[in-house]
Each structure stands twice: as C-alpha cells, then as structure tokens.
C-alpha positions in Angstrom: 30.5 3.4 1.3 31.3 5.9 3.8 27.8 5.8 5.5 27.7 6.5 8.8 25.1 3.3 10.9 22.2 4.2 13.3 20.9 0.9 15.0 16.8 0.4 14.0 14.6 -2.0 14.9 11.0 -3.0 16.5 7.5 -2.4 15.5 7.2 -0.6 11.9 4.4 -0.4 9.8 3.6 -0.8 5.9 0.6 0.9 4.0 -0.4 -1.3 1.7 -3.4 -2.2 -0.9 -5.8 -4.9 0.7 -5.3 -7.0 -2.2 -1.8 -7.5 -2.1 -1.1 -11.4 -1.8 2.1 -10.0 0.7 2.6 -6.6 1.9 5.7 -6.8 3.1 7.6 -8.1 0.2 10.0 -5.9 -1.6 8.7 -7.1 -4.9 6.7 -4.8 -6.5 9.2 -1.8 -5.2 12.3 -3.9 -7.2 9.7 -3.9 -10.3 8.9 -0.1 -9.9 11.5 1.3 -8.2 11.5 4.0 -5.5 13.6 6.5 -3.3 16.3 4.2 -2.2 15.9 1.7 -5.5 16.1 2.0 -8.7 13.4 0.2 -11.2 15.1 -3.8 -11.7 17.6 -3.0 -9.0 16.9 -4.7 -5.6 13.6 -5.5 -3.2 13.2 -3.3 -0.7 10.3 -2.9 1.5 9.5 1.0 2.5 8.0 1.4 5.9 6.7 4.0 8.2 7.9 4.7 11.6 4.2 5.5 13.3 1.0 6.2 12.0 1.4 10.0 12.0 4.0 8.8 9.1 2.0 6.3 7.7 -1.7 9.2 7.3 1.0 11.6 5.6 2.3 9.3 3.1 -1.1 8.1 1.9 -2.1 11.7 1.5 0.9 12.3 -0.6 0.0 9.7 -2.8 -3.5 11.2 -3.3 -2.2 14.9 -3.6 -3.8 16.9 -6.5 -6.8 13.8 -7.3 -10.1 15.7 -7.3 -10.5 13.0 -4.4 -9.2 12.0 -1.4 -8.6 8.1 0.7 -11.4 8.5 2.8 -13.9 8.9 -0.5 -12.4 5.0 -1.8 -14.7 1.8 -0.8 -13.5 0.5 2.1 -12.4 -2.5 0.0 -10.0 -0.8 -1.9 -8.5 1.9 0.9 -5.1 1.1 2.2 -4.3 -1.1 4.8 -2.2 -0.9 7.5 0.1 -3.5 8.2 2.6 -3.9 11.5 5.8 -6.1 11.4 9.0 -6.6 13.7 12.2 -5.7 12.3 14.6 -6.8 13.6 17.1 -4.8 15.4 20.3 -3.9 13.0 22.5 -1.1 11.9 21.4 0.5 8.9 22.4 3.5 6.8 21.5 6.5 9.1 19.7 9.3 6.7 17.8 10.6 9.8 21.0 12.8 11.1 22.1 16.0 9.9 26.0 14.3 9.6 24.3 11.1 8.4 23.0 13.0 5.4 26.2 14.6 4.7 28.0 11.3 4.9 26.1 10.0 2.3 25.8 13.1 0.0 23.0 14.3 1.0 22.3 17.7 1.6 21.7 18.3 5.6 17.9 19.6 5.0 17.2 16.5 3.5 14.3 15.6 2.7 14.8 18.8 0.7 17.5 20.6 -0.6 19.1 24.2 0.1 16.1 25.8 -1.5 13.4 23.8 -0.1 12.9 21.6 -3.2 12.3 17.9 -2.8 15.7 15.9 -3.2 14.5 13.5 -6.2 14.6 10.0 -6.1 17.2 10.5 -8.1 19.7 11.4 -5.3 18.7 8.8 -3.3 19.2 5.8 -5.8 22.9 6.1 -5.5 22.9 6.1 -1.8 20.6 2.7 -1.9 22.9 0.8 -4.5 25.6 1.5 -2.5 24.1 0.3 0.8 22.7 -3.0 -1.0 26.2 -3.5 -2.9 28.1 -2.8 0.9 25.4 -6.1 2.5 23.7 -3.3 4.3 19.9 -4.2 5.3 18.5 -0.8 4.9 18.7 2.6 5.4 16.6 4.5 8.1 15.5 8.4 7.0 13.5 11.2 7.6 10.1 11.1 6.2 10.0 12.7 2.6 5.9 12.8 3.1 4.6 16.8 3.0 2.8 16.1 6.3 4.7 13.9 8.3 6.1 15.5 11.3 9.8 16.9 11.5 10.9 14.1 13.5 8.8 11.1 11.4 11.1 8.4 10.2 10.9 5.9 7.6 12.7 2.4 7.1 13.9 1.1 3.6 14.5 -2.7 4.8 16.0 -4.4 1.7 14.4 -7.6 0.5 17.5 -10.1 2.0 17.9 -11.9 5.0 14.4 -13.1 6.6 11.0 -11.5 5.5 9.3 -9.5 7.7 5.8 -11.0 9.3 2.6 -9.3 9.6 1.8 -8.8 13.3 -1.5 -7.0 12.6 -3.2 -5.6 9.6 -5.7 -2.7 10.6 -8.4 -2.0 8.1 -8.4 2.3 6.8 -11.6 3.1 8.9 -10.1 1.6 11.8 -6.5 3.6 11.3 -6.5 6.8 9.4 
C-alpha cells in the first residue's frame, strides 16, 4: 500500500448504545461491516474526533425517522464514551494528497459531483491497511453535519483494546 501516514493519537470518543457489554470493541463493526471494513473482514472500532463529530453522526443515523435522539428514553439514547489512543501513524484520509494516495477522490468524503463516496470505496483502502499491520486510518468525517475540519479514527481491533476514560450519559452530552 502506497498510503501516505499522519501520526494520531490522544483522547477520542465512541458513540455507543448504553447496553453494549464493551463499547470500544471492534466486534460488532467485524460482524456488520462499515466504511473502512467489510462485513466478516476485521474489528475495527470507529471513533469521533470531538463531540461536534460525535452530535453529527448520531443525527445521521436518525436522518429521515419521523423522530429524532432526543425523543428516545434516556435509557436507550446513545452514550458517549472517551478512550486514549495511543499515539501511532495511521493511514492519513484527512489530506487532500492523502486521499489521492489511497484512491480517493480529493473532496472525499464526497466525490467530484458532491455524492457520498460509498462504503464501497473505502473497503479496499481498509483491507489494505489491515493486510499492510496498519492500526487504522484517520479521515474526514463522512457525517452531513460534522464540521469541515471534523475527523474521525478507524482504530482496528489489534494490538491493546482501548479503555473507557469516561462514559457521559445523552442528556449530559448532546
């Protein structure tokens, strides 16, 4: 892989369902899939670089319900979970050249004509870092209504799991 490496690391934070047993394992994203993984292919746990990043991806994920997160029991609304990642060099999707490097289009998160790059795109890119030892790559937020400079980390399920530092109930974060 011909990636180019952007050095990530410190306090990132995971959205997650209150009943999870542990947030921050890649688990159910190796089950399911996601942007950087394909369904059965590797762990990888997907989190948000602040808590701008963190509102506009649970808003994606309720885009077009006849209800939104603030209208869930407080029970059942998402979570907020902070962890230390440790500082390494991972894939860097966040640059213009980074993108390119990897086959992306330069206006990812979307393409030439302002359409979403599909997960698709992405998977590639992910097997390719997992298959080169990589632990992750770092990239710009693909939420709607995360700022232009929001970042997300996909940290691949190897090495040491990631710790909770703090988990923050919904009414208390979003």
């Amino acid at each position: 892989m011909t990636a180019l490496l952007v050095t990530r690391g410190g306090v990132y934070l995971r959205v997650a369902d209150p009943a999870w047993d542990d947030p921050l394992s890649g688990a159910f994203a190796k089950a399911r899939g996601g942007r950087w993984n394909a369904p059965g292919a590797f762990p990888v746990v997907y989190l948000n670089g602040d808590v701008r990043v963190a509102r506009a991806n649970v808003l994606q994920r309720f885009a077009g319900l006849p209800y939104g997160p603030e209208d869930l029991e407080p029970s059942a609304a998402p979570a907020l979970v902070s962890t230390v990642v440790p500082e390494d060099e991972f894939v860097d999707a966040v640059g213009d050249a980074g993108c390119a490097a990897i086959g992306l289009p330069q206006t990812y998160p979307v393409d030439e004509d302002a359409a979403p790059v599909p997960h698709e795109a992405c998977q590639p890119v992910g097997q390719a870092a997992w298959d080169a030892g990589l632990p992750g790559i770092a990239c710009r937020s693909a939420a709607p209504a995360a700022p232009p400079s929001g970042e997300e980390l996909a940290r691949f399920g190897r090495g040491e799991p990631l710790t909770p530092l703090d988990v923050r109930r919904f009414s208390d974060w979003f």
